[in-house]
C-alpha positions, -999 to +999 in steps of 0.1 A: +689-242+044+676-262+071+692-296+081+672-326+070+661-343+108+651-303+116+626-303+087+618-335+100+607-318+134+591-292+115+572-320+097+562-337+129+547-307+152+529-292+119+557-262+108+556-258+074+591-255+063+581-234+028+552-214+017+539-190-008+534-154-003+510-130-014+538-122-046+533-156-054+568-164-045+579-197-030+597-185+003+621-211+028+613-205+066+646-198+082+661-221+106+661-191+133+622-186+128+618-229+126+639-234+160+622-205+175+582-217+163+596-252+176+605-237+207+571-222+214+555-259+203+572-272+231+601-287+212+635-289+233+655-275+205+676-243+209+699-255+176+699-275+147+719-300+167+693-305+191+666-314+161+677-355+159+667-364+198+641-339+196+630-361+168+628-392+184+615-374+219+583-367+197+581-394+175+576-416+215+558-393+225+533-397+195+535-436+195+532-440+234+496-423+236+469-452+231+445-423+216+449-389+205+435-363+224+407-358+202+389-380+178+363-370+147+334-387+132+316-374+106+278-385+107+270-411+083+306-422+080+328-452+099+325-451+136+358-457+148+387-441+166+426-449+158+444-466+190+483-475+194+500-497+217+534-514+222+533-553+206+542-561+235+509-554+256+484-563+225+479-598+238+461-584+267+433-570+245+419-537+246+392-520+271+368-492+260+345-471+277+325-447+258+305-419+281+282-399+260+268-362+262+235-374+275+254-397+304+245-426+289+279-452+293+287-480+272+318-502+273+331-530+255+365-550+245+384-561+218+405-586+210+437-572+193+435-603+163+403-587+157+418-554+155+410-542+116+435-522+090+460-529+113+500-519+102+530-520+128+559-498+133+595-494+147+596-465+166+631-450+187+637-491+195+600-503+201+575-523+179+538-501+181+506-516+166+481-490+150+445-498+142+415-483+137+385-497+163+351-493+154+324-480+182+294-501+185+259-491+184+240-457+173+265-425+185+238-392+186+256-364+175+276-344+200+309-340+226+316-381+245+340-393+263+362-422+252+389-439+276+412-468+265+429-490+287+452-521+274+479-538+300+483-510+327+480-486+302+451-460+299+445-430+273+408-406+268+397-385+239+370-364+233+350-378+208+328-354+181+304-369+164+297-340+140+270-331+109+291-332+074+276-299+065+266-265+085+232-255+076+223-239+042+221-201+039+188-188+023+185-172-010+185-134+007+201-099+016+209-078+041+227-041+047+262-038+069+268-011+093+291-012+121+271-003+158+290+023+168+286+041+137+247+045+140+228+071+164+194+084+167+174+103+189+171+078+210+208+068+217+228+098+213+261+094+197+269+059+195+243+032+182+227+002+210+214-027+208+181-014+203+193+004+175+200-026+162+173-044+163+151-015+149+172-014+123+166-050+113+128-045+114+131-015+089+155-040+068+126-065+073+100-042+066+119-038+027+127-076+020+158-079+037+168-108+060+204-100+074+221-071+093+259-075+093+278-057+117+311-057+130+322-080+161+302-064+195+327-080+217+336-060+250+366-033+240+391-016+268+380+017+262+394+034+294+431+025+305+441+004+280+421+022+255+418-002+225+384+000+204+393-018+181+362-046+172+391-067+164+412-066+193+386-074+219+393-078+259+378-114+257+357-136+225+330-143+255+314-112+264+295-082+249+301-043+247+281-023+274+291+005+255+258-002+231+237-008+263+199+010+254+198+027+288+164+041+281+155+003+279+173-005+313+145-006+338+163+005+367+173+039+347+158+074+346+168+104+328+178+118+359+208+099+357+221+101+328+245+088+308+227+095+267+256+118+251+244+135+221+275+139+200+275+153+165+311+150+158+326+134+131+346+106+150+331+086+184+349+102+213+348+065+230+360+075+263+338+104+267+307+078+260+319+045+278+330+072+311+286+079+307+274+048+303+292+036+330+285+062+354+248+055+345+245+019+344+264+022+382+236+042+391+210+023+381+226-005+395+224+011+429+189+010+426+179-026+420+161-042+443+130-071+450+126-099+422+150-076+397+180-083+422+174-119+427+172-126+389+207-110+389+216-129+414+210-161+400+224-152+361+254-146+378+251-180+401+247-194+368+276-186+353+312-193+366+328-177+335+311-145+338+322-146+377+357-152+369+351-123+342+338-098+363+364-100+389+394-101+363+374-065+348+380-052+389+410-063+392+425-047+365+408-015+375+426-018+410+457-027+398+454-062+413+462-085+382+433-111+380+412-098+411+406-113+446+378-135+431+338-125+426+320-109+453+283-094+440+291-067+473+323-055+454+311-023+433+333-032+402+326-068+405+288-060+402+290-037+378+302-061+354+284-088+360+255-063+357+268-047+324+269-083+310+231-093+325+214-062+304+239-066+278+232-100+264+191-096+273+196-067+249+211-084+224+191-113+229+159-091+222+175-077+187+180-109+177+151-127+185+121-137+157+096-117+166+112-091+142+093-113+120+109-144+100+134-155+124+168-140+135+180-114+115+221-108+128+248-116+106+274-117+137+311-114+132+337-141+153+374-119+154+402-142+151+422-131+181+420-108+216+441-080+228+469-093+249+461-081+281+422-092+276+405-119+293+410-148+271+447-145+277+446-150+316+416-175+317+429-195+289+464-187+291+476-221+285+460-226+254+478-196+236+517-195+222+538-178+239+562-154+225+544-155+190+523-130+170+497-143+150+499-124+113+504-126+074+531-130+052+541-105+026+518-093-001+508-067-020+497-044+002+515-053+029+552-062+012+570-065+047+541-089+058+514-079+088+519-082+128+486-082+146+499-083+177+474-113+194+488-145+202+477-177+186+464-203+196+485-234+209+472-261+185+484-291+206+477-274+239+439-263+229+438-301+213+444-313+249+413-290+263+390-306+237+391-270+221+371-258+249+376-219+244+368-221+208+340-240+214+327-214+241+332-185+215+310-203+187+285-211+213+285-175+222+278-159+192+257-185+178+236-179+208+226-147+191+233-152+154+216-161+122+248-158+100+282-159+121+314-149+095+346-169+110+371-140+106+406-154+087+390-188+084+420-201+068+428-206+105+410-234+106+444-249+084+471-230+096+483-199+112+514-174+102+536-173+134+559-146+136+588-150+170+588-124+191+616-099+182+612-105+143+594-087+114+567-101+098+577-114+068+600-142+092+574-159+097+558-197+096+530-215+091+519-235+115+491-265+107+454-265+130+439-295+137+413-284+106+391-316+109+382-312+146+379-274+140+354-279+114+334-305+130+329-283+162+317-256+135+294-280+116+277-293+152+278-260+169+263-245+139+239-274+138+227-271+174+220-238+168+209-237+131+235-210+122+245-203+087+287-201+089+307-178+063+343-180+060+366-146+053+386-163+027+397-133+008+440-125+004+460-149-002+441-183+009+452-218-010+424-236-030+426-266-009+414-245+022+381-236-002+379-266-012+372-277+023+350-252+030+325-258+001+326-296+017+319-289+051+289-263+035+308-230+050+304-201+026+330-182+006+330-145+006+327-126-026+338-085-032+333-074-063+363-050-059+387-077-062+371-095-087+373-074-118+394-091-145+412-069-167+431-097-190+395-115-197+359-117-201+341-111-188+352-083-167+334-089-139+337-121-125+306-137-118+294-145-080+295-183-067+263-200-054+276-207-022+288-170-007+282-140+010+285-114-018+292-072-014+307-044-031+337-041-006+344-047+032+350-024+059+388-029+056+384-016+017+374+020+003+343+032+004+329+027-032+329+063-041+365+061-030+375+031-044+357+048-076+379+079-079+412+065-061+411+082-031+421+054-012+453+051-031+458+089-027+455+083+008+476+051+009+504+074-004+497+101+018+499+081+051+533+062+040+514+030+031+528+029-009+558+041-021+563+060-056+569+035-075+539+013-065+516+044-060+525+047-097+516+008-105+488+010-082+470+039-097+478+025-136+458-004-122+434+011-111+424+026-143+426-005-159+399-021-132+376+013-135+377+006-174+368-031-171+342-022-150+327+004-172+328-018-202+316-048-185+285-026-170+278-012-203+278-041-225+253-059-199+228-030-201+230-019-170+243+019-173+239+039-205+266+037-235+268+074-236+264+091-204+293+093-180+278+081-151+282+092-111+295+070-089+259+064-073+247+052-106+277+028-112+272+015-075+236+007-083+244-009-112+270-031-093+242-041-071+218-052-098+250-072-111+247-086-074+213-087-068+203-104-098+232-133-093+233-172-081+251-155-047+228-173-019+235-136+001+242-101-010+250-078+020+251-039+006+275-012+028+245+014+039+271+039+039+281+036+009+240+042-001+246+075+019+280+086-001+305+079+024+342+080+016+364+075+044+367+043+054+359+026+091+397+016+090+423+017+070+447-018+072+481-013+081+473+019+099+471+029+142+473+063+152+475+076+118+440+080+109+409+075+132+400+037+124+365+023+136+357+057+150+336+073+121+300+074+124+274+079+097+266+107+081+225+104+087+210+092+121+190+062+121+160+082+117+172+100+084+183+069+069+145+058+077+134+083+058+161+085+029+140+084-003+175+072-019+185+049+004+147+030+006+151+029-036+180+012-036+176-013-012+138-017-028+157-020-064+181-046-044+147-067-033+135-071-064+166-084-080+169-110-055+128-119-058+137-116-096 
């Protein structure tokens, strides 16, 4: 058991001391995991001795700072920021200057009698007075400056002025598939961008509003080789691995670059080593008004500079690069790669695929550790911690993902600048943008270097700022937000997620109920609703237990849980049926096929209150191997498999057009 003035540190930098796992059991954070989280927070503590003048080092530190680092206010609400200053310099009043988004400065003093909800404290030997100061006049909604100054003394904060609520999500649906699965004709062996956006006019063309795919952030695909979607090389920049070259008009056929692959798996380095060849290529070829407009996208952006020359750098072996240069051939390719990217993307997701922007866009919760993100924003991550999960049921010794978390107090001090510039990214492009792990927004499971993953703590987020960046950037660019809340994820955390209007997922695999009725539980209002996820079986698998067959197979569940596992999921399959059956939507008597019982878990969808039903197309074509399988690396092929029809076969699918027509009318219903 911890001593009490350590839990008191815990308390004070936002370590939760206890928590409860995915068992449901209450679990005590060890004092070696406490000192070492501590450690990483920037507490000087390297024993439980240390933890008393640790205490009272950040107890000062808290009180001396006239303003914290970043201040919230919630549109329609009190306009006013919390300041603290020694007794003995209140006579002297206080200063405020307030600079706002649009330039516009305003300043203004207070006297500190007329300081309200005042209350004073005695903290390591000095009297503080804390008050809340109200901001004069009309504050438009976005990112201002506020500086403080009081007897010498001087402090500045980023003030948010934020909507309460992220936009609504329409009554609609849409179909998933991951990019790199799809390929046509037109694109070989691994889907683009174009792909994409043909896709969501055929989707249009039935009803449908969304298509969901998985994150499109850039991968290392060479040396590192890491593909996958959720491990990204930065949260900033797109894949040129789903570059249309056909589309690229400084390409011809003559060089290059289109693979047409009819294996199983994508054979990523085969493909990326071809694009890239071709997109150098054409690159060589630019020239007249198409080489200026390069030149002034990249003028425009420093990030994508400093991007660019990180990408060459690593390829030479140079760490971070010598800096941009548009002459260097690696620095230009990137910078290119990036230019024909995004107007790519930009083009799939535009409106004149008819109603508006159609991509349902996914935001990965953390980046591969030699990426980007980690050198640009390095001092915004923790180091020597892995962000993960506790233990649960399918993961009983807990989950490493092996990406660093972010810093809360550090990224506080940056006015959450990086998390800001990967909402803005996506949002850019997005109708729909799902916050992967949104229980982030809260807290994060740290796990110390050198530990296993069920030594881990929770560590607190700033969640109020977080969610009023989300609410304005969503705001700004009238983006629906969806929060991954499924696992193990408190109600509170739902709670504030239905209050700052960001929608709950719903999978009707986890939500049979085999104690009660009725056996299927019912769909929200507010979510995102689907048959499964592409970290869950395929429903034909999921139907007949081959994923437990599999978990077994690979090492995943041992005997005795296989045994529980597959007991339990007979009891779910007969829920299921006799839930189905009693609402008429299969026949009493027949046994019915897997397609027929995915249909009729559609309709179940289709017709509910669910504001969005997203339906796995592959699971329309029969699929049953899953894109990835959790818990797993080089054991099976994860986010590798493509489809089992090209685009244009599923175009032309009677089957697959009757379903999603059937899914149409139950939402019009």
């Amino acid at each position: 058991m911890a001593s009490g003035q350590l839990l008191r540190l815990a308390r004070l930098y936002g370590v939760l001391a206890s928590y409860r796992d995915g068992f449901r059991r209450d679990r005590q954070t060890s004092t070696a995991t406490l000192l070492a989280v501590l450690r990483s927070l920037g507490a000087r503590v390297h024993s439980p001795d240390d933890a008393p003048q640790a205490v009272r080092r950040a107890l000062s530190d808290r009180w001396s700072r006239l303003v914290e680092p970043v201040c919230v206010v919630w549109q329609g609400g009190p306009q006013r920021c919390v300041v603290r200053l020694p007794e003995s310099a209140a006579s002297a009043g206080l200063r405020f200057s307030l600079e706002a988004e649009d330039g516009e400065v305003r300043e203004w003093s207070v006297a500190t009698e007329s300081l309200c909800a005042r209350r004073a404290a005695e903290v390591c030997g000095t009297s503080y007075l804390c008050a809340r100061v109200a901001i004069p006049g009309p504050l438009p909604l976005g990112y201002h400056r506020l500086r403080v100054s009081a007897a010498g003394r001087s402090g500045e904060a980023l003030l948010i002025h934020a909507p309460r609520r992220c936009p609504d999500l329409l009554r609609s649906w849409g179909v998933f598939v991951p990019l790199y699965a799809v390929h046509s004709t037109r694109s070989g062996g691994v889907g683009t961008f174009s792909d994409l956006g043909r896709f969501a006019r055929w989707v249009r063309g039935l009803g449908g509003r969304l298509v969901g795919t998985l994150p499109l952030l850039a991968t290392f695909l060479d040396d590192p080789f890491a593909p996958s979607p959720y491990t990204p090389v930065s949260r900033l920049f797109w894949n040129e691995l789903f570059v249309d070259l056909a589309s690229v008009p400084e390409w011809t056929p003559a060089l290059g670059g289109i693979v047409n692959d009819s294996g199983r798996y994508v054979d990523y380095r085969r493909h990326m080593r071809a694009t890239r060849t071709a997109l150098q290529a054409a690159l060589s070829r630019i020239s007249g008004v198409r080489r200026a407009q390069l030149a002034q996208f990249v003028a425009r952006s420093p990030e994508l500079r400093r991007y660019a020359a990180f990408r060459a750098g690593l390829e030479r072996g140079s760490g971070s690069g010598r800096g941009f240069d548009l002459a260097d051939t690696a620095c230009a390719y990137h910078a290119y790669a990036q230019w024909i990217a995004g107007a790519q993307l930009a083009a799939a997701a535009r409106g004149d695929l008819g109603g508006g922007p159609s991509l349902y866009l996914d935001l990965p919760l953390g980046v591969h550790p030699d990426g980007y993100d980690r050198t640009r924003y390095a001092g915004v991550f923790a180091a020597g911690m892995s962000g993960g999960a506790p233990p649960d049921r399918f993961f009983s010794k807990g989950q490493d993902w092996g990406f660093a978390p972010l810093h809360p107090a550090k990224a506080r001090e940056t006015g959450h600048e990086y998390f800001r510039a990967c909402l803005r990214h996506h949002m850019r492009h997005a109708a729909v943008l799902r916050i992967d792990h949104v229980m982030g927004l809260h807290r994060m499971y740290w796990i110390p270097e050198g530990m296993e993953g069920d030594q881990g703590a929770y560590v607190r987020s700033p969640a109020d700022e977080l969610y009023a960046i989300v609410c304005l950037e969503a705001a700004r660019s009238g983006v629906a937000v969806v929060g991954e809340d499924l696992g193990t994820v408190p109600e509170y955390v739902r709670h504030r997620m239905a209050e700052r209007g960001v929608r709950r997922m719903y999978v009707s695999q986890f939500s049979v109920r085999t104690r009660t009725r009725p056996g299927l539980r019912a769909p929200p209002r507010h979510c995102v609703a689907s048959v499964n996820t592409h970290d869950t079986a395929m429903f034909a698998a999921f139907w007949d237990g081959r994923d437990i067959e599999e978990q077994v197979a690979l090492g995943l569940l041992g005997p005795e849980h296989a045994v529980e596992a597959r007991a339990s999921r007979e009891r779910v399959r007969e829920c299921l049926l006799r839930h189905l059956r009693r609402a008429g939507a299969i026949d009493d008597e027949a046994v019915p096929s897997p397609a027929a019982l995915l249909a009729a878990c559609l309709d179940f969808l289709a017709a509910s209150a669910a504001e969005c039903v997203m339906v796995t197309l592959e699971d329309l074509l029969g699929e049953v191997e899953p894109q990835n399988t959790p818990g797993t690396h080089h054991e099976r092929p994860n986010w590798t498999r493509r489809a089992r029809q090209s685009l244009e076969g599923i175009f032309s699918d009677p089957l697959v057009r009757a379903a999603l027509e059937r899914v149409n009318r139950g939402r019009r219903s």
